[in-house]
C-alpha positions in Angstrom: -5.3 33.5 -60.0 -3.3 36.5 -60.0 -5.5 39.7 -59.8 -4.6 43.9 -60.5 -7.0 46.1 -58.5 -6.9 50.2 -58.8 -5.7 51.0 -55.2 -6.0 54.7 -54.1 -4.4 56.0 -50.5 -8.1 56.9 -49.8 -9.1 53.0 -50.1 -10.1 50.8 -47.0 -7.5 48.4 -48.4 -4.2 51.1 -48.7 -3.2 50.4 -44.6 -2.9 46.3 -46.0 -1.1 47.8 -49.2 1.1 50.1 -47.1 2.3 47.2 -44.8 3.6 45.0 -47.6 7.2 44.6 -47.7 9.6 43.7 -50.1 13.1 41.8 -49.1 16.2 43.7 -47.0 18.4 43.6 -50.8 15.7 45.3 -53.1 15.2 48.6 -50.7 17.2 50.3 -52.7 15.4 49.6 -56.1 11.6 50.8 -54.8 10.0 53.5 -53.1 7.7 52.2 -50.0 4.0 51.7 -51.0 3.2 54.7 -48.4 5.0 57.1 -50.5 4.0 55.8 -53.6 0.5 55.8 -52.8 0.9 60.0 -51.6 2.7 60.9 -54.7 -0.1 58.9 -57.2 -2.9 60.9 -54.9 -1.1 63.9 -55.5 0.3 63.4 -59.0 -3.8 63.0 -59.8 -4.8 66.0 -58.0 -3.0 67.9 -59.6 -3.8 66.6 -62.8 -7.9 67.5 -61.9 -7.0 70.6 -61.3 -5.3 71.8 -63.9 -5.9 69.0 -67.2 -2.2 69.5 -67.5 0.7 67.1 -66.4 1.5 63.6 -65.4 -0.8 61.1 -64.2 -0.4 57.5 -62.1 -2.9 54.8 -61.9 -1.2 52.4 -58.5 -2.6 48.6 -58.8 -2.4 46.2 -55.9 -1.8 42.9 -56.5 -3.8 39.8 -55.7 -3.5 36.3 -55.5 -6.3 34.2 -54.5 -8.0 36.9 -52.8 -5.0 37.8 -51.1 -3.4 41.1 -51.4 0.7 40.3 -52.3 1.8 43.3 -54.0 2.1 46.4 -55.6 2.4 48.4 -58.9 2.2 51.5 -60.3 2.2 52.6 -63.7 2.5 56.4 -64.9 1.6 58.3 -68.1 3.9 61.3 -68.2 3.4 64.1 -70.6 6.9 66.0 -71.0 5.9 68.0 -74.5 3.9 67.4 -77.2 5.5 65.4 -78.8 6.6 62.5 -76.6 3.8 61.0 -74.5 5.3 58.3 -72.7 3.6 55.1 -70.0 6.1 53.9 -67.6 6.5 51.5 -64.7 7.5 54.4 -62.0 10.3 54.1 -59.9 12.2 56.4 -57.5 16.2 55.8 -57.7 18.0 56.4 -54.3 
């Protein structure tokens, strides 16, 4: 059974998360778990302080109790009028 688990980089579990790897050819399509993980803590933080801005909710992925990969989904709020939820993704 396939599983999605809040992960945070303050988690016992992010050092497992952080060594997961994805194949030589897709590099260029995702941002390593480490940095995603920092920019989700910080992305929040700075949403706490100030009630303003974007926020990211990382999931780690499980199958059979085994962690096997990693997600992270993002709410940004550019105005207004256009609330948006996104898959997040950094281009290189």
């Amino acid at each position: 059974m396939i599983e999605l688990k809040p992960i945070c980089i303050l988690d016992k579990e992010m050092a497992e998360c952080v060594h997961l790897s994805v194949t030589e050819e897709q590099y260029n399509f995702v941002a390593a778990n480490s940095y995603s993980l920092a920019e989700a803590y910080d992305t929040n933080k700075e949403y706490d302080k100030n009630g303003e801005g974007n926020r990211a909710a990382p999931f780690a992925a499980y199958s059979d109790g085994k962690m096997v990969g990693f997600a992270m989904i993002g709410y940004m709020h550019p105005n207004e009028e256009d609330d948006e939820y996104g898959i997040f993704s950094d281009e290189p």
